[in-house]
PDB file of N, CA, C and O in Angstrom:
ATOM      1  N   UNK A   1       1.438   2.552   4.470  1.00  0.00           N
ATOM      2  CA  UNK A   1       2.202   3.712   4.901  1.00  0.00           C
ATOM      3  C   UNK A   1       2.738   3.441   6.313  1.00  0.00           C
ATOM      4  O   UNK A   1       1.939   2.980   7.128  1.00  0.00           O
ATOM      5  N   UNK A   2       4.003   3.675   6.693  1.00  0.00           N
ATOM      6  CA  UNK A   2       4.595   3.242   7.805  1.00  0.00           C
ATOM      7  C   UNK A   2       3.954   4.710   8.638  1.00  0.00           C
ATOM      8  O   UNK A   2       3.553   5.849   8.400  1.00  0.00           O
ATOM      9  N   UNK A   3       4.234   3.587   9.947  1.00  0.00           N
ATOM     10  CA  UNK A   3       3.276   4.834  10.745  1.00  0.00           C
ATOM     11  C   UNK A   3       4.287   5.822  11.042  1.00  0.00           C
ATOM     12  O   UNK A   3       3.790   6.938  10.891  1.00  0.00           O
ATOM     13  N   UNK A   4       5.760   5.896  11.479  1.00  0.00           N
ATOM     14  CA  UNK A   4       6.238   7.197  11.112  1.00  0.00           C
ATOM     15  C   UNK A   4       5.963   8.390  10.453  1.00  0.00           C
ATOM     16  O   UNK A   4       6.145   9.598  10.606  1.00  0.00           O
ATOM     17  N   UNK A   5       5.462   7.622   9.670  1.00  0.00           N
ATOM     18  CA  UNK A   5       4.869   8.716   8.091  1.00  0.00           C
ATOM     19  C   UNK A   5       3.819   9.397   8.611  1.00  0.00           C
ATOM     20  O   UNK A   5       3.827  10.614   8.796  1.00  0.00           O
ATOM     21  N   UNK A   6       2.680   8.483   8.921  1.00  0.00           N
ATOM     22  CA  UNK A   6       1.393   9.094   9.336  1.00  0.00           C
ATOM     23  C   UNK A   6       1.913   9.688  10.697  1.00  0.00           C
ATOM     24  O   UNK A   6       1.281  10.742  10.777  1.00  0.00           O
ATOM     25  N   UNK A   7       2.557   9.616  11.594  1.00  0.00           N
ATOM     26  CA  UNK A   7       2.670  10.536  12.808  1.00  0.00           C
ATOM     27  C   UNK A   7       3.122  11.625  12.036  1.00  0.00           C
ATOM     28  O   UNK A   7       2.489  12.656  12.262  1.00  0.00           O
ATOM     29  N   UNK A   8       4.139  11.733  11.082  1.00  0.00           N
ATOM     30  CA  UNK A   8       4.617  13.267  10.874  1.00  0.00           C
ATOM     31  C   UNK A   8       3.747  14.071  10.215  1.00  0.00           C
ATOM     32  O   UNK A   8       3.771  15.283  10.424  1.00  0.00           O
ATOM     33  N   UNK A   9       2.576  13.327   9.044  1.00  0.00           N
ATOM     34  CA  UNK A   9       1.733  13.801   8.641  1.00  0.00           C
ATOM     35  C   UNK A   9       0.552  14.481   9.817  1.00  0.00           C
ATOM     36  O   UNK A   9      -0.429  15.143   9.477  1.00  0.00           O
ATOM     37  N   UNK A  10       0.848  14.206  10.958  1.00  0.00           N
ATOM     38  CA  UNK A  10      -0.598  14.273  11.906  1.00  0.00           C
ATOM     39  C   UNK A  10      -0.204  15.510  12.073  1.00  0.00           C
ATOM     40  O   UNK A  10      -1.147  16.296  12.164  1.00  0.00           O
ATOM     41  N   UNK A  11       1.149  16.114  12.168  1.00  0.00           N
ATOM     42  CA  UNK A  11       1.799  17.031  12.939  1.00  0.00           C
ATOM     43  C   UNK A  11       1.094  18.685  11.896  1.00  0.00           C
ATOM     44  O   UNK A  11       1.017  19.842  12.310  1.00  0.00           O
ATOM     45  N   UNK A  12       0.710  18.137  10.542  1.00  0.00           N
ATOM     46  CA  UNK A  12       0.124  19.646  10.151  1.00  0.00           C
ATOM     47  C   UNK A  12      -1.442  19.735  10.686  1.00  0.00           C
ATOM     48  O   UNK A  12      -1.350  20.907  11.052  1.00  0.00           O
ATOM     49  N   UNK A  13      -2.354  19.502  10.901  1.00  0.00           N
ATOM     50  CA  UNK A  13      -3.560  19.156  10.836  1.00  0.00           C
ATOM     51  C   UNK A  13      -3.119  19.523  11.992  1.00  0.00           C
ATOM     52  O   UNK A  13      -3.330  20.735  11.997  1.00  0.00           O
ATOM     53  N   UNK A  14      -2.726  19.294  12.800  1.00  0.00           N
ATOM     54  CA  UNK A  14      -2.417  19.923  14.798  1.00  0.00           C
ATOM     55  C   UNK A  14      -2.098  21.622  14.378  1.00  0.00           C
ATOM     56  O   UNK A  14      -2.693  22.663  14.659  1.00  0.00           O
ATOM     57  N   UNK A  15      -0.755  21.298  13.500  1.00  0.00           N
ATOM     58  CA  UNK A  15      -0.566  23.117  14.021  1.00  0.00           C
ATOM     59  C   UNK A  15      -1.860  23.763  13.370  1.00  0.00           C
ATOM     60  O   UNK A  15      -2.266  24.712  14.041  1.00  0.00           O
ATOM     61  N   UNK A  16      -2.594  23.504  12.268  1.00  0.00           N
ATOM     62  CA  UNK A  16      -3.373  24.375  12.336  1.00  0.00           C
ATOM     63  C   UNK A  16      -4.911  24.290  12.648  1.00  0.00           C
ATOM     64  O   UNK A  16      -5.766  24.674  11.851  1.00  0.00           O
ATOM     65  N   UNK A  17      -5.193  23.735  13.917  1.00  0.00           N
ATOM     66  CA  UNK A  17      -5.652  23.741  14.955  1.00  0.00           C
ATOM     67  C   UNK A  17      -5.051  24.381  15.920  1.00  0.00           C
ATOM     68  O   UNK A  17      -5.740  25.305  16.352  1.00  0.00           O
ATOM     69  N   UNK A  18      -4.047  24.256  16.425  1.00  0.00           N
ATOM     70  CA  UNK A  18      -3.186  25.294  17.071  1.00  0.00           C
ATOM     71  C   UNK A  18      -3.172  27.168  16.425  1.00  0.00           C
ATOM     72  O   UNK A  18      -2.941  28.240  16.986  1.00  0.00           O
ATOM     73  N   UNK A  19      -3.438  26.892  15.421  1.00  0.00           N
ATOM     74  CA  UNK A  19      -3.196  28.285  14.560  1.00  0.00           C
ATOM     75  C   UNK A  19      -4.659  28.737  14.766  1.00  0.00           C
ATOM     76  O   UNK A  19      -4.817  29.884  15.185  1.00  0.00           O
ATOM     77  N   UNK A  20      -5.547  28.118  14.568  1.00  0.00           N
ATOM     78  CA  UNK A  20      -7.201  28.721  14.548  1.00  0.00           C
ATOM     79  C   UNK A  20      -7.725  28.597  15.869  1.00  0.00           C
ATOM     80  O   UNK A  20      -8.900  28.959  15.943  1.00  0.00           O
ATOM     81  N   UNK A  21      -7.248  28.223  16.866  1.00  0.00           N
ATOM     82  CA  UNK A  21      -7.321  28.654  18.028  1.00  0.00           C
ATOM     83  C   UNK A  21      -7.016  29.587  18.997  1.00  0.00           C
ATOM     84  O   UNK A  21      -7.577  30.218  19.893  1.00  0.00           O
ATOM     85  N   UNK A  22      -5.835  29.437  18.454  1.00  0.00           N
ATOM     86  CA  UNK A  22      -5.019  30.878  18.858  1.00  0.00           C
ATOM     87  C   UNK A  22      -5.679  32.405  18.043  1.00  0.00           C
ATOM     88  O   UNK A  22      -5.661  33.582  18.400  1.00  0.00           O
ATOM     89  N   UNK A  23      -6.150  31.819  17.001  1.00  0.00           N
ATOM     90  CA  UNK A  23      -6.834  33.763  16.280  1.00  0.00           C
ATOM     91  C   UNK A  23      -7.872  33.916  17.159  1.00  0.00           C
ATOM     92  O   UNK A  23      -8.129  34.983  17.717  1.00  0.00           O
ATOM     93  N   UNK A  24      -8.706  32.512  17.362  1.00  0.00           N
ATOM     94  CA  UNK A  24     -10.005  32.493  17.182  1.00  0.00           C
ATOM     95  C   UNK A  24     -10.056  33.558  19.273  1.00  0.00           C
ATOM     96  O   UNK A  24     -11.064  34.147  19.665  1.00  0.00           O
ATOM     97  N   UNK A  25      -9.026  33.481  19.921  1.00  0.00           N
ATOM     98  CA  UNK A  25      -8.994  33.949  21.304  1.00  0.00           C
ATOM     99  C   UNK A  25     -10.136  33.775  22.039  1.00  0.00           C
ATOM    100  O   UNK A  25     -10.447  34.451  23.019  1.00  0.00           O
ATOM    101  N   UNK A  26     -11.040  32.463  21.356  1.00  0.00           N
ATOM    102  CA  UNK A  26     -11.608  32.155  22.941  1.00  0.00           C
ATOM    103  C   UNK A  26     -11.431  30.971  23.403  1.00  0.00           C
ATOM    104  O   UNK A  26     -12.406  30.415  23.908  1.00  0.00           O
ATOM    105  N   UNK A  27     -10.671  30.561  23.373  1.00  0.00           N
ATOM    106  CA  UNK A  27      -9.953  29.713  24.101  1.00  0.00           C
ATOM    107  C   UNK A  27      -9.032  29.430  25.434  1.00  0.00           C
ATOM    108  O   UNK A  27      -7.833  29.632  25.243  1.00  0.00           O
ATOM    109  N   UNK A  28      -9.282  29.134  26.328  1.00  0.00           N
ATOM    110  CA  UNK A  28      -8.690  29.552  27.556  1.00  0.00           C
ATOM    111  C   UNK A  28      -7.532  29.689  27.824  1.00  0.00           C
ATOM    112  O   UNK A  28      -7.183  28.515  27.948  1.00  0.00           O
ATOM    113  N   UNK A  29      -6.779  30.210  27.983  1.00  0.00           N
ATOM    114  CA  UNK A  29      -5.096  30.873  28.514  1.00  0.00           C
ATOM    115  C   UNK A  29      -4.549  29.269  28.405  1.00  0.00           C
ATOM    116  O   UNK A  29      -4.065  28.618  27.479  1.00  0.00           O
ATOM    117  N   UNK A  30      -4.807  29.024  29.537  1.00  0.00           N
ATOM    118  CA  UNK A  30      -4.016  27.886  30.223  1.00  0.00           C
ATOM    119  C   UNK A  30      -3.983  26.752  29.673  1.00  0.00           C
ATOM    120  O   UNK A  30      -2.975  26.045  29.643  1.00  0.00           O
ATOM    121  N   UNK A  31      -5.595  26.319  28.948  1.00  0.00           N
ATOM    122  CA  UNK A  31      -5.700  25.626  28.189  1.00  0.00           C
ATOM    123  C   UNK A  31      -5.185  25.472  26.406  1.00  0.00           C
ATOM    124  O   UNK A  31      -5.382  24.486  25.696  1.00  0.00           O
ATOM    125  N   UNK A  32      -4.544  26.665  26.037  1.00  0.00           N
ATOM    126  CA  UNK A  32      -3.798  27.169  25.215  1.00  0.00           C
ATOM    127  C   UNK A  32      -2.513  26.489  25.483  1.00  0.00           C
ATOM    128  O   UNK A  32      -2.198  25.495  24.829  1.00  0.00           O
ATOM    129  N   UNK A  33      -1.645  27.042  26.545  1.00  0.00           N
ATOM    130  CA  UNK A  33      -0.738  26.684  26.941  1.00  0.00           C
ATOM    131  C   UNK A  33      -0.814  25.355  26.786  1.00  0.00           C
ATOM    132  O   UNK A  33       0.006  24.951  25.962  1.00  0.00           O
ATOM    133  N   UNK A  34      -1.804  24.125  27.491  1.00  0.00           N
ATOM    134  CA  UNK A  34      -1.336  23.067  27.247  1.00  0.00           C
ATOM    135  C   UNK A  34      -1.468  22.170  25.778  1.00  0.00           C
ATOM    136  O   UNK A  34      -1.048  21.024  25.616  1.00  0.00           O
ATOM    137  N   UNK A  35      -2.121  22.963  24.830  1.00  0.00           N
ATOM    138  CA  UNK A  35      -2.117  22.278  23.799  1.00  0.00           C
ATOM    139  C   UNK A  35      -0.974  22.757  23.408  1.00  0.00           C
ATOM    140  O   UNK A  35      -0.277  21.833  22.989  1.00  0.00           O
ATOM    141  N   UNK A  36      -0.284  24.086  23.328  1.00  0.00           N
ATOM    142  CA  UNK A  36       1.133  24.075  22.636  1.00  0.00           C
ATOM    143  C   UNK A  36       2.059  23.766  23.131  1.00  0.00           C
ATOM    144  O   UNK A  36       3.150  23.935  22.587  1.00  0.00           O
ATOM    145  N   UNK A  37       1.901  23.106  24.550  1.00  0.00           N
ATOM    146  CA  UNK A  37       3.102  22.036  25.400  1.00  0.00           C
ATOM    147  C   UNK A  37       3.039  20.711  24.729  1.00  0.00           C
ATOM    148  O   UNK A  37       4.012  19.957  24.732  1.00  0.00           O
ATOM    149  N   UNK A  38       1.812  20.387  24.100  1.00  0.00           N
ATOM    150  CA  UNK A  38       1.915  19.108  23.650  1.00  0.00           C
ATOM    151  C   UNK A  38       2.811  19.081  22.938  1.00  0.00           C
ATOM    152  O   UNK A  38       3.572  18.127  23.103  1.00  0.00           O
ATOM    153  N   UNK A  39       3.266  20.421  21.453  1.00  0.00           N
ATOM    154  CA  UNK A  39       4.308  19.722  21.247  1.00  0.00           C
ATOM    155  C   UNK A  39       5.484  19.771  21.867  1.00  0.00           C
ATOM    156  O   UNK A  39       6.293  18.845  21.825  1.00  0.00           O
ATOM    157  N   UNK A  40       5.614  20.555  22.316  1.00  0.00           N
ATOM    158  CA  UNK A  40       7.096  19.453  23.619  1.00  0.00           C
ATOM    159  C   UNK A  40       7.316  18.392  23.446  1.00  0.00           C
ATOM    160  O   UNK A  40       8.334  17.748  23.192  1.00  0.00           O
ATOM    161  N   UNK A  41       6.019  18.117  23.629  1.00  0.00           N
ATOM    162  CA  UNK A  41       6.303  16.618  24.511  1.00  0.00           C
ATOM    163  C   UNK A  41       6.783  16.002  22.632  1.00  0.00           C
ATOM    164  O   UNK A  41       7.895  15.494  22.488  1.00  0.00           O
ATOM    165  N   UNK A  42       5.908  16.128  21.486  1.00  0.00           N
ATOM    166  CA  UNK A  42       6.389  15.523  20.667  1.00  0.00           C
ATOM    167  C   UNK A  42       8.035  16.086  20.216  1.00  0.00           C
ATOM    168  O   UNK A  42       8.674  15.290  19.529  1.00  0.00           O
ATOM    169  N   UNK A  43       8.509  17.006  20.469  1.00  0.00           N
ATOM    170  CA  UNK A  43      10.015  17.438  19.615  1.00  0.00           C
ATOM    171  C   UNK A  43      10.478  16.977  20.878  1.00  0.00           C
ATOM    172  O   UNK A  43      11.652  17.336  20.787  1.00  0.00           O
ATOM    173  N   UNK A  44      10.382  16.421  22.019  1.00  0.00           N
ATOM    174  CA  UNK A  44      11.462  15.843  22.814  1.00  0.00           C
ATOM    175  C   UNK A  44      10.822  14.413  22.944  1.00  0.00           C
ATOM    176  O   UNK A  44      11.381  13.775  23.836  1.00  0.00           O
ATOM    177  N   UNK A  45      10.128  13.939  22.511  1.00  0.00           N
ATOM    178  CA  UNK A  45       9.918  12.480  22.230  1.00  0.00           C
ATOM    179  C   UNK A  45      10.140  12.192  20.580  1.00  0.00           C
ATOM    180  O   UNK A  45       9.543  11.120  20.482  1.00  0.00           O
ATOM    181  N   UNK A  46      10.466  12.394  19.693  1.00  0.00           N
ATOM    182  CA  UNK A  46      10.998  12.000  19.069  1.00  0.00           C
ATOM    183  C   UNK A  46      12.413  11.893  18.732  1.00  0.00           C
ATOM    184  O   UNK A  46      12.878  10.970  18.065  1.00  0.00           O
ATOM    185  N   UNK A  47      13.205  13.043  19.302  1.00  0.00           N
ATOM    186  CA  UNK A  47      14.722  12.635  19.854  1.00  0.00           C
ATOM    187  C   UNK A  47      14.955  11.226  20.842  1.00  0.00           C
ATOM    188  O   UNK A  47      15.611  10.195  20.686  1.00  0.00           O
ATOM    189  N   UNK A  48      14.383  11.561  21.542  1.00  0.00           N
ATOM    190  CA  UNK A  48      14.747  10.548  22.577  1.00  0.00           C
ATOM    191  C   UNK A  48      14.439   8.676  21.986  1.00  0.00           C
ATOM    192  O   UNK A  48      15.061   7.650  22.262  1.00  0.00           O
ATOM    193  N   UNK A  49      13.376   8.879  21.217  1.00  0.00           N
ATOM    194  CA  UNK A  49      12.657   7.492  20.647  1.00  0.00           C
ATOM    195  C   UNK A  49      13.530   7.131  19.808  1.00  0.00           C
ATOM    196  O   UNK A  49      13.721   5.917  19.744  1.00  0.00           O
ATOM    197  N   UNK A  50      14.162   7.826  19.102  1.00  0.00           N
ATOM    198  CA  UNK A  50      15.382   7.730  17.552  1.00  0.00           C
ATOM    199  C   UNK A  50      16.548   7.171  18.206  1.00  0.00           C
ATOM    200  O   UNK A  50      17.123   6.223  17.670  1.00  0.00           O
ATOM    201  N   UNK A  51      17.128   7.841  19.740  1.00  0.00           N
ATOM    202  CA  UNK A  51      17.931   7.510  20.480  1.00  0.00           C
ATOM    203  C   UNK A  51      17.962   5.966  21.086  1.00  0.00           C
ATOM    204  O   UNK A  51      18.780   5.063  20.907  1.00  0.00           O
ATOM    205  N   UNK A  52      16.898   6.013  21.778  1.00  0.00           N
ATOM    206  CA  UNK A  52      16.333   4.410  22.255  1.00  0.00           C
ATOM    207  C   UNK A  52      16.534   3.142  21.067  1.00  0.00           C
ATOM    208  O   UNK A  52      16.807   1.991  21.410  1.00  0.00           O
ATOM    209  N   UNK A  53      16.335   3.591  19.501  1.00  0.00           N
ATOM    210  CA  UNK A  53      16.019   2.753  18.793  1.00  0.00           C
ATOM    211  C   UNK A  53      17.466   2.510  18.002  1.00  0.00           C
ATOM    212  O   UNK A  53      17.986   1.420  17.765  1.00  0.00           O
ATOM    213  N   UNK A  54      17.946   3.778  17.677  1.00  0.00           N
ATOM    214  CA  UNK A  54      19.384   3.644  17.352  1.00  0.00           C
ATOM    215  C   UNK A  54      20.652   3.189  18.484  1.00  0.00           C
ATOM    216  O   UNK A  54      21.190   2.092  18.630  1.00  0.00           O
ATOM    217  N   UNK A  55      20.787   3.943  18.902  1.00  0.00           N
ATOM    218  CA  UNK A  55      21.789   3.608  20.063  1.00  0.00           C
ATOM    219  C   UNK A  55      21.259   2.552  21.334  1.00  0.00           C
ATOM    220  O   UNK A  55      22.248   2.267  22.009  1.00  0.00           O
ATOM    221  N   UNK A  56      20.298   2.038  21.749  1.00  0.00           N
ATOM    222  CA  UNK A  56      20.416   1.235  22.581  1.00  0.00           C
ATOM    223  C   UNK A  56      19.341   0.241  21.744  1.00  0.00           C
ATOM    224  O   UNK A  56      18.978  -0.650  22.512  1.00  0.00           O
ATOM    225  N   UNK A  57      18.912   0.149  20.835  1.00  0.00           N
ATOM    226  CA  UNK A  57      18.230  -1.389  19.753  1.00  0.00           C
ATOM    227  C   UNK A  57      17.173  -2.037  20.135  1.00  0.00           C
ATOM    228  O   UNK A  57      16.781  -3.183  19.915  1.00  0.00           O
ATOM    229  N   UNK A  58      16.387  -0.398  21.265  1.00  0.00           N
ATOM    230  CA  UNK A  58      14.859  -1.110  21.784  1.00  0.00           C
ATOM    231  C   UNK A  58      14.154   0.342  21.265  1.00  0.00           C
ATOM    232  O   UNK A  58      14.585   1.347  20.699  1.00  0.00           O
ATOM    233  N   UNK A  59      12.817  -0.107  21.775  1.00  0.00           N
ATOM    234  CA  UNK A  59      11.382   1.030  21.221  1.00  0.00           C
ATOM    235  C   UNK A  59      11.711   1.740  22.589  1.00  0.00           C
ATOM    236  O   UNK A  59      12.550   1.339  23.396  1.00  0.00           O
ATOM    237  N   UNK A  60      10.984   2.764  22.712  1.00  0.00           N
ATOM    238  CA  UNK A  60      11.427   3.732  23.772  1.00  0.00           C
ATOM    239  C   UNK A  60      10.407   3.355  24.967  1.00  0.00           C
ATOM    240  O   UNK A  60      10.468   3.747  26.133  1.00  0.00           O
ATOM    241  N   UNK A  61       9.526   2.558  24.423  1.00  0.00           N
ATOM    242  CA  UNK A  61       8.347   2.460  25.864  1.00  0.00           C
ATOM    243  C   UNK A  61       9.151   1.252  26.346  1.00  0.00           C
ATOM    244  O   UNK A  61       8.697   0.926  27.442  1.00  0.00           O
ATOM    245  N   UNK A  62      10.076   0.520  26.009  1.00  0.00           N
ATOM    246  CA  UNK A  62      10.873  -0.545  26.938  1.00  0.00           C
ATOM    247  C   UNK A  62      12.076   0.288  27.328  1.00  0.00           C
ATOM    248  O   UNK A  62      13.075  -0.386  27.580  1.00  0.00           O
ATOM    249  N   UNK A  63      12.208   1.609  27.436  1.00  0.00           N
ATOM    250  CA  UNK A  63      13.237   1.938  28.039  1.00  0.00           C
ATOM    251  C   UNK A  63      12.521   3.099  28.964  1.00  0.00           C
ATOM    252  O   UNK A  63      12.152   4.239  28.684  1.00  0.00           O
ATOM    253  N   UNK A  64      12.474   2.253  30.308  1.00  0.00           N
ATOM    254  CA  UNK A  64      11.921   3.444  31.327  1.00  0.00           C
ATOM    255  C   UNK A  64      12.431   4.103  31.900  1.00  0.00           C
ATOM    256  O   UNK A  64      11.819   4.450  32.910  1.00  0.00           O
ATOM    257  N   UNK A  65      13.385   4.522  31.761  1.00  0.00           N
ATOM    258  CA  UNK A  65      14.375   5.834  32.589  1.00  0.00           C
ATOM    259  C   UNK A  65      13.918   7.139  31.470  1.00  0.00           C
ATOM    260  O   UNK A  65      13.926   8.346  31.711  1.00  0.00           O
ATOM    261  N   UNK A  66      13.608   6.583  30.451  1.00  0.00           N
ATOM    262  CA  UNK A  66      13.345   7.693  29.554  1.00  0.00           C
ATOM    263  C   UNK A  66      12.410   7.695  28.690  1.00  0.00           C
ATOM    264  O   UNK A  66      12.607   8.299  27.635  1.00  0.00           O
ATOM    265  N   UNK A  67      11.245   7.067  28.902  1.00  0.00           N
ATOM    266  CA  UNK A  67      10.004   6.815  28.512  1.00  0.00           C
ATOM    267  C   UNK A  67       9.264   7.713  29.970  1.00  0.00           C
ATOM    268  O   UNK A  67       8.649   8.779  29.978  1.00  0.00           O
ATOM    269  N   UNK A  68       9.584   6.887  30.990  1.00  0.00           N
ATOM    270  CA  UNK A  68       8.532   7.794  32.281  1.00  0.00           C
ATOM    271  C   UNK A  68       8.781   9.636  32.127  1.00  0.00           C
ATOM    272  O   UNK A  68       7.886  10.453  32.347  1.00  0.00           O
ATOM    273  N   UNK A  69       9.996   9.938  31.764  1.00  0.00           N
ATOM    274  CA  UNK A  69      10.157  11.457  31.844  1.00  0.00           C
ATOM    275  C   UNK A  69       9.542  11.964  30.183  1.00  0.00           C
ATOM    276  O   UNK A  69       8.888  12.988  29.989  1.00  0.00           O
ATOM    277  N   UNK A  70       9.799  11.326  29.502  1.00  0.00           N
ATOM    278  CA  UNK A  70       9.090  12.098  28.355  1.00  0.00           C
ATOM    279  C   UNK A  70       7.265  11.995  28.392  1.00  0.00           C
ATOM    280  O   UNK A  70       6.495  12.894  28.056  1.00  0.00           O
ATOM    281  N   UNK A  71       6.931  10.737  28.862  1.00  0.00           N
ATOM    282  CA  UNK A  71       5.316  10.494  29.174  1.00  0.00           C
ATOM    283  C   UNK A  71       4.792  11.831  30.147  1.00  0.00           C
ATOM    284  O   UNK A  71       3.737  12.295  29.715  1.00  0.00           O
ATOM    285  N   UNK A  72       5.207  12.385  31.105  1.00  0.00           N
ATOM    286  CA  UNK A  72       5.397  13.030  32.296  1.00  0.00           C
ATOM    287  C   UNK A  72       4.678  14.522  31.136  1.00  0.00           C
ATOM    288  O   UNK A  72       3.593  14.982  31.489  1.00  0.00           O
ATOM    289  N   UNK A  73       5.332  15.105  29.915  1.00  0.00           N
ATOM    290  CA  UNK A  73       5.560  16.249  29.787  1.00  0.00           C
ATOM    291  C   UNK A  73       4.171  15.966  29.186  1.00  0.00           C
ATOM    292  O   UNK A  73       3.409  16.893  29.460  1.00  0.00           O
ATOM    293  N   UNK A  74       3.489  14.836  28.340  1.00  0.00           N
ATOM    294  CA  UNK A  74       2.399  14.831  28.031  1.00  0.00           C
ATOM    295  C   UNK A  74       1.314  14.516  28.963  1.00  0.00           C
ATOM    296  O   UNK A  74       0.163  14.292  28.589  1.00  0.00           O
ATOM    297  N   UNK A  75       1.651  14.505  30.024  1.00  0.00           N
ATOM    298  CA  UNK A  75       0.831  14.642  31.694  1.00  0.00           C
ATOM    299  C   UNK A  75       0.988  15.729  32.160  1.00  0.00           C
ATOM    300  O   UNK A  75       0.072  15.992  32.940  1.00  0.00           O
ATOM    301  N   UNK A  76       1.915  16.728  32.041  1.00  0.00           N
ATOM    302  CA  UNK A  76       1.673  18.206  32.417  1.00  0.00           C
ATOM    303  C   UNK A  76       0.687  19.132  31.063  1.00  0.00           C
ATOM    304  O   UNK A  76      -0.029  20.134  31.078  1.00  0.00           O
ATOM    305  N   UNK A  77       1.151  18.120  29.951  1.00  0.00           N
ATOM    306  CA  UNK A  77       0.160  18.946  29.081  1.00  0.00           C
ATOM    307  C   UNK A  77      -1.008  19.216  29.259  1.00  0.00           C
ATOM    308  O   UNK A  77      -1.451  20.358  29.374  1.00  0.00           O
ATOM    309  N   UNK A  78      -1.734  18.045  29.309  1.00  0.00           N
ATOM    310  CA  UNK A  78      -2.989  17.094  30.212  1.00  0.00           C
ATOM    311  C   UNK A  78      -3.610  18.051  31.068  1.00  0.00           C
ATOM    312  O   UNK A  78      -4.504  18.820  30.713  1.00  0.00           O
ATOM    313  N   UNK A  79      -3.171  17.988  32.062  1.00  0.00           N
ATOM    314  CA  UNK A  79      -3.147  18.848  33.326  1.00  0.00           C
ATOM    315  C   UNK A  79      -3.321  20.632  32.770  1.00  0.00           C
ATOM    316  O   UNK A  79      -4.415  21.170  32.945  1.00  0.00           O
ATOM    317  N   UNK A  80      -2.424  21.254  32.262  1.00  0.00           N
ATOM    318  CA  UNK A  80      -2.628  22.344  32.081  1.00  0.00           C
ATOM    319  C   UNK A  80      -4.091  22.827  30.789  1.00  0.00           C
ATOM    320  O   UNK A  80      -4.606  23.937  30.659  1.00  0.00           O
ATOM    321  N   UNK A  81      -4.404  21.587  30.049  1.00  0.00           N
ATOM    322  CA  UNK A  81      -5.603  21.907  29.545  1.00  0.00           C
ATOM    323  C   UNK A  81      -7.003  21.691  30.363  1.00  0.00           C
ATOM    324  O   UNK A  81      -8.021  22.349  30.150  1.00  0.00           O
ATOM    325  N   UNK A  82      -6.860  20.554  31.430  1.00  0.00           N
ATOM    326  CA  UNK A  82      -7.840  20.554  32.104  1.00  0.00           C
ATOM    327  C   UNK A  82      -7.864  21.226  33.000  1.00  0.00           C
ATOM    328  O   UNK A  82      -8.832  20.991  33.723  1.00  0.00           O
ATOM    329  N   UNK A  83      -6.886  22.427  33.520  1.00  0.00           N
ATOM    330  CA  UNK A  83      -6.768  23.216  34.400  1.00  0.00           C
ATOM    331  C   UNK A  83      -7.690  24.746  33.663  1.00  0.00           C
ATOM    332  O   UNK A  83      -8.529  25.585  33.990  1.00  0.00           O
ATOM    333  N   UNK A  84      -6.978  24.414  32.695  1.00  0.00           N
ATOM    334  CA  UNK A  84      -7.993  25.828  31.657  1.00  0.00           C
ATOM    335  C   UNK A  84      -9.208  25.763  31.642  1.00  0.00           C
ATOM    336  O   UNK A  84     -10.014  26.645  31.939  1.00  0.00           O
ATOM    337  N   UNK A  85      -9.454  24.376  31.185  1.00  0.00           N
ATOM    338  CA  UNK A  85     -10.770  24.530  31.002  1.00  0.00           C
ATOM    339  C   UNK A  85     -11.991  24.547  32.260  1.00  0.00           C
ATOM    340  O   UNK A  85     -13.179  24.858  32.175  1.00  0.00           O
ATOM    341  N   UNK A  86     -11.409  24.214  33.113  1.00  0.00           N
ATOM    342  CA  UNK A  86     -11.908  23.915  34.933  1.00  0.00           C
ATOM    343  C   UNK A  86     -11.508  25.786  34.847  1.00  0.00           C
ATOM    344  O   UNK A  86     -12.077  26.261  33.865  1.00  0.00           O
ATOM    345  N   UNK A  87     -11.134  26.279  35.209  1.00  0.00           N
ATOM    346  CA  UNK A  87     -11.077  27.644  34.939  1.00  0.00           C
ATOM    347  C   UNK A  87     -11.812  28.627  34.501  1.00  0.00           C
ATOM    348  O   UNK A  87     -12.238  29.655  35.028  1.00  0.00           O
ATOM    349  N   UNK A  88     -11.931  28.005  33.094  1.00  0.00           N
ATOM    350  CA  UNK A  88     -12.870  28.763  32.129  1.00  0.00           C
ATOM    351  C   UNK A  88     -14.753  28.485  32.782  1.00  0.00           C
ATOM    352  O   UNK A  88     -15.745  29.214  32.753  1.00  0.00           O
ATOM    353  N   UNK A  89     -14.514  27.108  33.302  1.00  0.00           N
ATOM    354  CA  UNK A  89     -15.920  27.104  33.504  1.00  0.00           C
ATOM    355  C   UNK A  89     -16.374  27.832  34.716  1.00  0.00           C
ATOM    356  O   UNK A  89     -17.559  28.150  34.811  1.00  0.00           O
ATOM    357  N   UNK A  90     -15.452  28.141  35.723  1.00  0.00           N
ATOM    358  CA  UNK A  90     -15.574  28.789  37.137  1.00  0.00           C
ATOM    359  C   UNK A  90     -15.984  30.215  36.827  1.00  0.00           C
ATOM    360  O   UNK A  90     -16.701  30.829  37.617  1.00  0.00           O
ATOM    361  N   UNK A  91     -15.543  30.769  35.681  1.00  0.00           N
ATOM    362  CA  UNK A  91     -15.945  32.081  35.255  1.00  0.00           C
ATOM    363  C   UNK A  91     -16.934  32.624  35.070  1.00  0.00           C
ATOM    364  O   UNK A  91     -17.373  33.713  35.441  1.00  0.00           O
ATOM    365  N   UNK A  92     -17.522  31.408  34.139  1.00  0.00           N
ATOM    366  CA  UNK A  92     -18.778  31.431  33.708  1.00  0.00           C
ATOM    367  C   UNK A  92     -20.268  31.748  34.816  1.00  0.00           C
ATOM    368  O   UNK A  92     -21.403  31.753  34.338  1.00  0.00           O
TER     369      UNK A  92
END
């Protein structure tokens, strides 16, 4: 199975983790937020990767003008879950 395949397949098994987290409301705000930034980062990294591969005839991690800014949004994701959860524990 080409791994395309299996990345798009990964993408249900996330939302609903995303979905039973979100009912389940104990999950931290912020840390919420950054798991549903993650996909961001995937619906604007897979434009951009299709772009890299079609129109300029490389993989997108050899094109760094636009590999560093899409990596970036899955580093604010990052950040805003470990901000939640650093949060959540201060509460406690």
């Amino acid at each position: 199975m080409p791994a395309e395949s299996l990345f798009a397949l990964s993408l249900f098994p996330y939302l609903g983790f995303l979905y039973f987290i979100t009912r389940s409301g104990k999950m931290p705000r912020l840390a919420l937020y950054g798991f549903y930034f993650t996909l961001v980062f995937v619906f604007v990294t897979i434009p951009v990767g299709l772009y890299c591969k079609v129109v300029l005839d490389q993989s997108l991690s050899n094109v760094d003008w636009l590999h560093g800014p899409a990596e970036s949004l899955l580093t604010l994701a990052n950040i805003l879950v470990v901000l939640g959860f650093k949060q959540a524990l201060a509460d406690l």
